[in-house]
C-alpha positions in Angstrom: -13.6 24.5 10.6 -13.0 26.3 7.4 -15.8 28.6 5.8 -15.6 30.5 2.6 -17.7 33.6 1.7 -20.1 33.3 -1.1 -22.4 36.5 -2.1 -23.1 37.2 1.6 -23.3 33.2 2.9 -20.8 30.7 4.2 -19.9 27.8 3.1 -17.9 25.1 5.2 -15.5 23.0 3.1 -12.6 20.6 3.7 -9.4 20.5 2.4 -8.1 16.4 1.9 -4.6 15.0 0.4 -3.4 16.0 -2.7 -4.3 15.8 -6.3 -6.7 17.6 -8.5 -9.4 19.4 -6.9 -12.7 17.8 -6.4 -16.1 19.6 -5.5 -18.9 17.1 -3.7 -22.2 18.4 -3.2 -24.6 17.1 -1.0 -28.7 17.5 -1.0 -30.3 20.7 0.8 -31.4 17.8 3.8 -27.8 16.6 4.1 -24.8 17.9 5.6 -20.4 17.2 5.0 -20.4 14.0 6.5 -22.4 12.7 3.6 -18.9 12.2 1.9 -17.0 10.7 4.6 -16.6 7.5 3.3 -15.5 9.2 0.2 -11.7 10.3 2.2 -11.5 6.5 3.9 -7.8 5.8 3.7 -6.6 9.2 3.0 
């Protein structure tokens, strides 16, 4: 698992094929496998 530091938190985030850079940002009652179906096929 990856985790980056942002003014004193972490934050987890994935790294997926090649391209421009996306950011996806789920709800505060969600979690990173809300955009799963979003890599399908990658």
């Amino acid at each position: 698992m990856a985790y980056v530091g942002i003014d004193g938190e972490d934050m987890y985030y994935e790294m997926e094929g090649d391209g421009d850079a996306i950011v996806l940002i789920h709800g505060n009652e969600a979690h990173h496998r809300t955009w799963e179906h979003q890599f399908e096929g990658s």
